[in-house]
N, CA, C and O atoms as a GROMACS GRO file, in nm:
protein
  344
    1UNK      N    1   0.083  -0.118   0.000
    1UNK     CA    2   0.000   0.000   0.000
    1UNK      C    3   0.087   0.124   0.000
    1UNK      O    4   0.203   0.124   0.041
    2UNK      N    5   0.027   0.224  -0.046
    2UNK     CA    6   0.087   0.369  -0.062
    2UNK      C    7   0.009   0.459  -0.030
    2UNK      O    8  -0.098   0.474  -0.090
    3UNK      N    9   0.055   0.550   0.088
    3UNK     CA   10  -0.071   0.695   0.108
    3UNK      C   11  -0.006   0.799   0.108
    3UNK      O   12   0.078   0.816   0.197
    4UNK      N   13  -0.027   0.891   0.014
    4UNK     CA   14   0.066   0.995  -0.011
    4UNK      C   15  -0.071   1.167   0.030
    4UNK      O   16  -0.194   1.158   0.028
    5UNK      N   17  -0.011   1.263   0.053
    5UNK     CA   18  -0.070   1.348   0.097
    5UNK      C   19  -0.036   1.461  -0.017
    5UNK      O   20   0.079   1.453  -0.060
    6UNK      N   21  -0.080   1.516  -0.047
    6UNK     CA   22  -0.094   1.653  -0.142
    6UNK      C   23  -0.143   1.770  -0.063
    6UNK      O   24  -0.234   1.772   0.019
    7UNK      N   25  -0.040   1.898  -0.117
    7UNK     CA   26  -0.086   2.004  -0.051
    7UNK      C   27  -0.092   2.131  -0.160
    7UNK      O   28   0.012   2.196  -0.174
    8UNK      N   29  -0.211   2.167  -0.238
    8UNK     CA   30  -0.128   2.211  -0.368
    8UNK      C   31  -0.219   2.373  -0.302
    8UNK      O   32  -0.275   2.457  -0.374
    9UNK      N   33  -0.212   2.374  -0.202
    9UNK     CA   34  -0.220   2.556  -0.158
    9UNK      C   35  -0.044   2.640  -0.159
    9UNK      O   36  -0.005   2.756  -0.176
   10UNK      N   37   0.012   2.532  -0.134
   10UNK     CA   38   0.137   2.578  -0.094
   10UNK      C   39   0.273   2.512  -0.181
   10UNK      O   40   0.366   2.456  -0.122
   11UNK      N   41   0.266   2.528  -0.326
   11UNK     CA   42   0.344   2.513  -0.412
   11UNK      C   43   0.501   2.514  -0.397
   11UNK      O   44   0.556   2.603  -0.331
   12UNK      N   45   0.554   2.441  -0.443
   12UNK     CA   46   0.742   2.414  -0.407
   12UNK      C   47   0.760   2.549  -0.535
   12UNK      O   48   0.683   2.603  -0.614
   13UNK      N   49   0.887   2.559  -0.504
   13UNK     CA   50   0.948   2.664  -0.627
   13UNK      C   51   0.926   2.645  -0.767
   13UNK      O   52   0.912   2.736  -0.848
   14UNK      N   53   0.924   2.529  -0.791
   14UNK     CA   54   0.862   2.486  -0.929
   14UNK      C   55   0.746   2.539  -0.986
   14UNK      O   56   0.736   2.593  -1.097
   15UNK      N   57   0.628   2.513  -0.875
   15UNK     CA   58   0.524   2.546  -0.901
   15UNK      C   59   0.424   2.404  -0.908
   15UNK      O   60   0.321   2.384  -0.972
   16UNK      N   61   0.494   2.324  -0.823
   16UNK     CA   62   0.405   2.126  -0.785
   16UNK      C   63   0.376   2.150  -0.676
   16UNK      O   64   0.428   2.244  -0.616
   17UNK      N   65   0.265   2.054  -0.611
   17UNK     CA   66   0.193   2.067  -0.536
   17UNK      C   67   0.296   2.045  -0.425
   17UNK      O   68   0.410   2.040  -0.470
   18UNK      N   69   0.288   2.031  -0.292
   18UNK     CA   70   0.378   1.990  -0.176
   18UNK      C   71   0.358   1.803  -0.159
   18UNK      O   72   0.245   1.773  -0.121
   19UNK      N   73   0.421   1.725  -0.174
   19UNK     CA   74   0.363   1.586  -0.105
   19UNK      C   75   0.461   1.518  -0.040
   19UNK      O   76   0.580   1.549  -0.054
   20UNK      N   77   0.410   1.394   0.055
   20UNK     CA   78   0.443   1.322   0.146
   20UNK      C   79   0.393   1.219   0.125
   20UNK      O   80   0.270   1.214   0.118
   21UNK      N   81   0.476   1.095   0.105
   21UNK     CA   82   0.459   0.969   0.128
   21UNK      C   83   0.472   0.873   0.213
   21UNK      O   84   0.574   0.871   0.282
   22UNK      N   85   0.401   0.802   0.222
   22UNK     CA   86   0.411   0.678   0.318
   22UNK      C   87   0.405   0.564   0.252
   22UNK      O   88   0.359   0.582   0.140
   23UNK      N   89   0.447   0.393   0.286
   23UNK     CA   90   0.414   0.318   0.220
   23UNK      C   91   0.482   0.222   0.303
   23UNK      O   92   0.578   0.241   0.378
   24UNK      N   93   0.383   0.054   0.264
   24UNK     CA   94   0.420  -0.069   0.376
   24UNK      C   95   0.362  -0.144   0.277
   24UNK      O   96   0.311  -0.115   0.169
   25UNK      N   97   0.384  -0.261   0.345
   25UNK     CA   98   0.248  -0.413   0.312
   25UNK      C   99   0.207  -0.411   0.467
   25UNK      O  100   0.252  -0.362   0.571
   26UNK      N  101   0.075  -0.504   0.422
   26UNK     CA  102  -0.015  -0.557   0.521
   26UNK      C  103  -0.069  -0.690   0.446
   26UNK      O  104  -0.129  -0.683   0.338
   27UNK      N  105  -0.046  -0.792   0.504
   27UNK     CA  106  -0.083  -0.914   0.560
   27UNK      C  107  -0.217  -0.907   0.598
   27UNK      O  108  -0.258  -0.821   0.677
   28UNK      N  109  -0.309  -1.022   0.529
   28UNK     CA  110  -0.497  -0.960   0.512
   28UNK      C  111  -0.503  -1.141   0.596
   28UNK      O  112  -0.426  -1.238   0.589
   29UNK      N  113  -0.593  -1.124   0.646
   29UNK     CA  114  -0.660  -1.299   0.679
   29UNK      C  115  -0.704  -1.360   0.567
   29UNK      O  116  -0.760  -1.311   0.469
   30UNK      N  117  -0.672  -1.484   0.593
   30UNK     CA  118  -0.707  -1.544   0.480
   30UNK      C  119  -0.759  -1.715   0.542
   30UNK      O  120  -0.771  -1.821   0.480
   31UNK      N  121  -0.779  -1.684   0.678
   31UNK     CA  122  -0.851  -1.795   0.739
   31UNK      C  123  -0.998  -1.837   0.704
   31UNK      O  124  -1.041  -1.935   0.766
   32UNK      N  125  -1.090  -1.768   0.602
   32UNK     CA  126  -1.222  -1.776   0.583
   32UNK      C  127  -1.219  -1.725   0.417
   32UNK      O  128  -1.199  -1.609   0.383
   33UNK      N  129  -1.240  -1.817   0.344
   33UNK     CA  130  -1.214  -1.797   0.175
   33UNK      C  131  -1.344  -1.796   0.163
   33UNK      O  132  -1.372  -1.824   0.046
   34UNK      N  133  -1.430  -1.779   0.221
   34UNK     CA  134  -1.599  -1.800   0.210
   34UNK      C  135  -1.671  -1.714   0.092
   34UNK      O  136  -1.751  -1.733   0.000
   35UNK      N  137  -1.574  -1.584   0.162
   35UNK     CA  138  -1.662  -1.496   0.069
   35UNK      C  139  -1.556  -1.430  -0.053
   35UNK      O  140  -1.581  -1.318  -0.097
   36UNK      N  141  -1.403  -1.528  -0.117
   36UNK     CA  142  -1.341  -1.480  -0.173
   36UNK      C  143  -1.376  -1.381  -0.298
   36UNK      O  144  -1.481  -1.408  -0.357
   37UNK      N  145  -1.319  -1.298  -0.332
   37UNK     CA  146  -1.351  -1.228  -0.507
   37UNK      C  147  -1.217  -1.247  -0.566
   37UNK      O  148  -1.108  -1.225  -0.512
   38UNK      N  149  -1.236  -1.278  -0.651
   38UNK     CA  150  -1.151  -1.288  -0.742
   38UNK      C  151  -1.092  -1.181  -0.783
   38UNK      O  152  -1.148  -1.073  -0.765
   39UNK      N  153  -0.945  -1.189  -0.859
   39UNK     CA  154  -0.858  -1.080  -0.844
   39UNK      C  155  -0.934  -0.985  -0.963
   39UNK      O  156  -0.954  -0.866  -0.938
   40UNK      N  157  -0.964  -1.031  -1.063
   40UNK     CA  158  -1.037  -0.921  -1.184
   40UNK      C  159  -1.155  -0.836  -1.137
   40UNK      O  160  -1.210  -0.735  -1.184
   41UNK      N  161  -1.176  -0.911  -1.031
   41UNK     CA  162  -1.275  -0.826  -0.938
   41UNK      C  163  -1.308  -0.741  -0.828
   41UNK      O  164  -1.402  -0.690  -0.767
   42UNK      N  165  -1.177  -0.752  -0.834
   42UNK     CA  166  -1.115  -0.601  -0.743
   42UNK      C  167  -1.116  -0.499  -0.759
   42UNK      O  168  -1.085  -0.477  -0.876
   43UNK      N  169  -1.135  -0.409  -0.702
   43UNK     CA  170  -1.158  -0.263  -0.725
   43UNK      C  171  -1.085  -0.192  -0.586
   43UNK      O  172  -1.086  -0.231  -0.469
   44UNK      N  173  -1.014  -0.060  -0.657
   44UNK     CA  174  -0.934  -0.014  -0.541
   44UNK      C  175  -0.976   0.038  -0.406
   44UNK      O  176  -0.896   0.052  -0.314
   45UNK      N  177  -1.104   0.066  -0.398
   45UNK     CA  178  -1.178   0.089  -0.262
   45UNK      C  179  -1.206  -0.062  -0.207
   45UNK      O  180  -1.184  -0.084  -0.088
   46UNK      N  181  -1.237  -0.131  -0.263
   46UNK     CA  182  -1.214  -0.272  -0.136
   46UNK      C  183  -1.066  -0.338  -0.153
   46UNK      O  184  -1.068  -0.458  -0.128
   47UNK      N  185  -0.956  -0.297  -0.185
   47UNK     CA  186  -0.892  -0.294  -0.131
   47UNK      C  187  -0.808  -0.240  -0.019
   47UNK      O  188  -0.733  -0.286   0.068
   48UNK      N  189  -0.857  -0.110  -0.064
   48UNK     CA  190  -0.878  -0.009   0.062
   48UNK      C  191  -0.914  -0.038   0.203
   48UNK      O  192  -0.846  -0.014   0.303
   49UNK      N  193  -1.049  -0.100   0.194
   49UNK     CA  194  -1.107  -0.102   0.291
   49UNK      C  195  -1.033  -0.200   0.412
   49UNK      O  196  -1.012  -0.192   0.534
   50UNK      N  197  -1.001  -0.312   0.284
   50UNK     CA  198  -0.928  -0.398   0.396
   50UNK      C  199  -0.806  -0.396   0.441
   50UNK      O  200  -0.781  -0.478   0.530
   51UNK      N  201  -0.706  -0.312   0.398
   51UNK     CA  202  -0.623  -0.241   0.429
   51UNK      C  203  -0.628  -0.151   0.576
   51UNK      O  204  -0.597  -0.180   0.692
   52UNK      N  205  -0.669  -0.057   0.527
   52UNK     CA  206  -0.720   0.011   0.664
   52UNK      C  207  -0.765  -0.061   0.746
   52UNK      O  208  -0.743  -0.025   0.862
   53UNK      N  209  -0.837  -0.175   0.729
   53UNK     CA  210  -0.922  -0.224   0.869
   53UNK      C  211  -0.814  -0.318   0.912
   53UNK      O  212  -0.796  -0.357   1.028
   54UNK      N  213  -0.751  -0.348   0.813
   54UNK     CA  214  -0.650  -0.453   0.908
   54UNK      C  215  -0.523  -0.378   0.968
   54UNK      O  216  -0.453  -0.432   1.053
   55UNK      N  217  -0.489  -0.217   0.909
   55UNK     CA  218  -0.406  -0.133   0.951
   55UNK      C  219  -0.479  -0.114   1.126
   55UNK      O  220  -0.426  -0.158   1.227
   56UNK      N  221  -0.607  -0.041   1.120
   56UNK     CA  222  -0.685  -0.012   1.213
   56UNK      C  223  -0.708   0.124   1.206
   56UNK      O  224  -0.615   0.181   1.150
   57UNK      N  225  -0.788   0.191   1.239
   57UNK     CA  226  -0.831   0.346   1.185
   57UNK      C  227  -0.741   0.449   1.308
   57UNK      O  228  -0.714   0.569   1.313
   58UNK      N  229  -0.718   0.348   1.386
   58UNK     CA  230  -0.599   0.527   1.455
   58UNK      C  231  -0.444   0.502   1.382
   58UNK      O  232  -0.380   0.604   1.359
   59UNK      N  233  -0.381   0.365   1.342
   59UNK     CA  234  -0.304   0.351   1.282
   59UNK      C  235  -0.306   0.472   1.169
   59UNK      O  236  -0.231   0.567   1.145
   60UNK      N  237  -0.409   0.431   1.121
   60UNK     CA  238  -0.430   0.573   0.948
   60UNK      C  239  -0.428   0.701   0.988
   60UNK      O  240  -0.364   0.790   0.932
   61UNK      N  241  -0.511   0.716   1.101
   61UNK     CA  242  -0.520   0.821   1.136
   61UNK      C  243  -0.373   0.907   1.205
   61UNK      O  244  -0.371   1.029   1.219
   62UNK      N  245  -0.250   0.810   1.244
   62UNK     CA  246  -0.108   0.837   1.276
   62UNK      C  247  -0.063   0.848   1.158
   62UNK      O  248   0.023   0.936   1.156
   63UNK      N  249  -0.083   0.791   1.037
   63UNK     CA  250   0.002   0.795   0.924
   63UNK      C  251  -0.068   0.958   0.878
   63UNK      O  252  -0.011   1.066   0.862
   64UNK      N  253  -0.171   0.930   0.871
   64UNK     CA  254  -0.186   1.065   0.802
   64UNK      C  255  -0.176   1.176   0.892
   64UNK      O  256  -0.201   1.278   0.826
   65UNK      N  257  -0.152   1.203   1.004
   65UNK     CA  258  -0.143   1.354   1.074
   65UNK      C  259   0.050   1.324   1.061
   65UNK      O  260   0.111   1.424   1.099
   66UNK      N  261   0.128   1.226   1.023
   66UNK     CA  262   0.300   1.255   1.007
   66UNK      C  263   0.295   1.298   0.880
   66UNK      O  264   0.381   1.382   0.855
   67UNK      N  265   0.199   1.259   0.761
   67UNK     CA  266   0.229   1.315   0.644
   67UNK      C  267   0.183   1.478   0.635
   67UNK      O  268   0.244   1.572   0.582
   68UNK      N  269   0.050   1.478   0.707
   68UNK     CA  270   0.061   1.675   0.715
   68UNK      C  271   0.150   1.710   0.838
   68UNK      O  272   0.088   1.800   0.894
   69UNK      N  273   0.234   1.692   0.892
   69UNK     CA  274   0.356   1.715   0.965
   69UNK      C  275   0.476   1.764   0.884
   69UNK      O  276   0.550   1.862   0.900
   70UNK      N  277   0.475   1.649   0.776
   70UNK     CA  278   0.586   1.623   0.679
   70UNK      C  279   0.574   1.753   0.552
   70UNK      O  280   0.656   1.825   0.495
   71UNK      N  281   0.446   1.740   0.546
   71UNK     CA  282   0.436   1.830   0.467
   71UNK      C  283   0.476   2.002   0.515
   71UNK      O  284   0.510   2.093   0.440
   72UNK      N  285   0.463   2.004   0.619
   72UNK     CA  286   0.426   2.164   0.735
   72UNK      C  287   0.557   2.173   0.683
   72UNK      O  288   0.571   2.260   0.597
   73UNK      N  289   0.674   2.097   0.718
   73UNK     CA  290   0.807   2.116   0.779
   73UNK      C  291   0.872   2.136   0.653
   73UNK      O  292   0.989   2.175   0.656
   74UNK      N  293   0.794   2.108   0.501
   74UNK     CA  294   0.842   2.115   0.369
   74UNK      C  295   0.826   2.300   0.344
   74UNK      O  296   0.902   2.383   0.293
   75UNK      N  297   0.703   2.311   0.400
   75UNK     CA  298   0.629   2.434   0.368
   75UNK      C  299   0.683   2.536   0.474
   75UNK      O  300   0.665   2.651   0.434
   76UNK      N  301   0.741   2.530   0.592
   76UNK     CA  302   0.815   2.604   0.672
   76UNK      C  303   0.872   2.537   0.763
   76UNK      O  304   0.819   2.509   0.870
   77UNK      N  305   1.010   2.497   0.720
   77UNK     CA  306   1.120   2.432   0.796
   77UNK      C  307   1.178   2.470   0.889
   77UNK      O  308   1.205   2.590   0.885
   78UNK      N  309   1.221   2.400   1.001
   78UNK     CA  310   1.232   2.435   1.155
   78UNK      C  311   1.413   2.391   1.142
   78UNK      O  312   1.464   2.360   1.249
   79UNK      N  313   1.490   2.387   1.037
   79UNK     CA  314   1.611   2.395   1.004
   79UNK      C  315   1.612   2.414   0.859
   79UNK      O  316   1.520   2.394   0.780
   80UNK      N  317   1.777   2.473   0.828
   80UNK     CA  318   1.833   2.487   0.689
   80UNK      C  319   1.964   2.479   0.715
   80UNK      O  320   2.038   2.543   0.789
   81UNK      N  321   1.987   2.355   0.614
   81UNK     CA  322   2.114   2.348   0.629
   81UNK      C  323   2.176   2.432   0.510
   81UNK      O  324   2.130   2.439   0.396
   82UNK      N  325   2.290   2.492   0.557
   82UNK     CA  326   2.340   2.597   0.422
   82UNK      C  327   2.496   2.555   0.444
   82UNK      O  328   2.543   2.508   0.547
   83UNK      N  329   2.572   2.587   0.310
   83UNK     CA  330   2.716   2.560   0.284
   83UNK      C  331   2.750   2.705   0.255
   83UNK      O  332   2.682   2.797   0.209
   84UNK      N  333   2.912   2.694   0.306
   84UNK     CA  334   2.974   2.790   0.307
   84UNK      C  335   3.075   2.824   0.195
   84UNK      O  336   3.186   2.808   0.247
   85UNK      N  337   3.089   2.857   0.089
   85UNK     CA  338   3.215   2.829  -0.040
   85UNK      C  339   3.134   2.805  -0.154
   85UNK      O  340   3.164   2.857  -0.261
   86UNK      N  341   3.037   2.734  -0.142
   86UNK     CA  342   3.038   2.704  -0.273
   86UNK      C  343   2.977   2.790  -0.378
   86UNK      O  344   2.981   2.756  -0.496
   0.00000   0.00000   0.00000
């Protein structure tokens, strides 16, 4: 899985939106094939769903308040590193 955050109020020098990524696997149960679907029959919101539920919703809810963190610190950084010479 991949959850990436977009912030396009607050544009990089380029002129692209601001973003932050996250990304893992998760390991789904597979003790009850009862109600399997088949892979052509997948669609990215139920994959979603079971993702998150097997993540758990404060888990998501930690991933996504570090990616608007990540993003803040893109958009006004609490260091700069600068060189001297070059």
């Amino acid at each position: 899985w991949r959850l990436t955050a977009t912030d396009d109020t607050n544009n990089d020098a380029d002129g692209n939106p601001q973003t932050a990524t996250v990304y893992g696997s998760q390991g789904l149960d597979t003790s009850d094939l009862s109600s399997f679907i088949a892979f052509a029959s997948l669609d990215a919101a139920k994959v979603q769903s079971w993702v998150e539920a097997a993540l758990t919703a404060d888990t998501v809810t930690e991933m996504k308040t570090g990616l608007d963190a990540a993003i803040a610190e893109k958009v006004t950084p609490t260091s700069v590193t600068k060189t001297i010479g070059e």
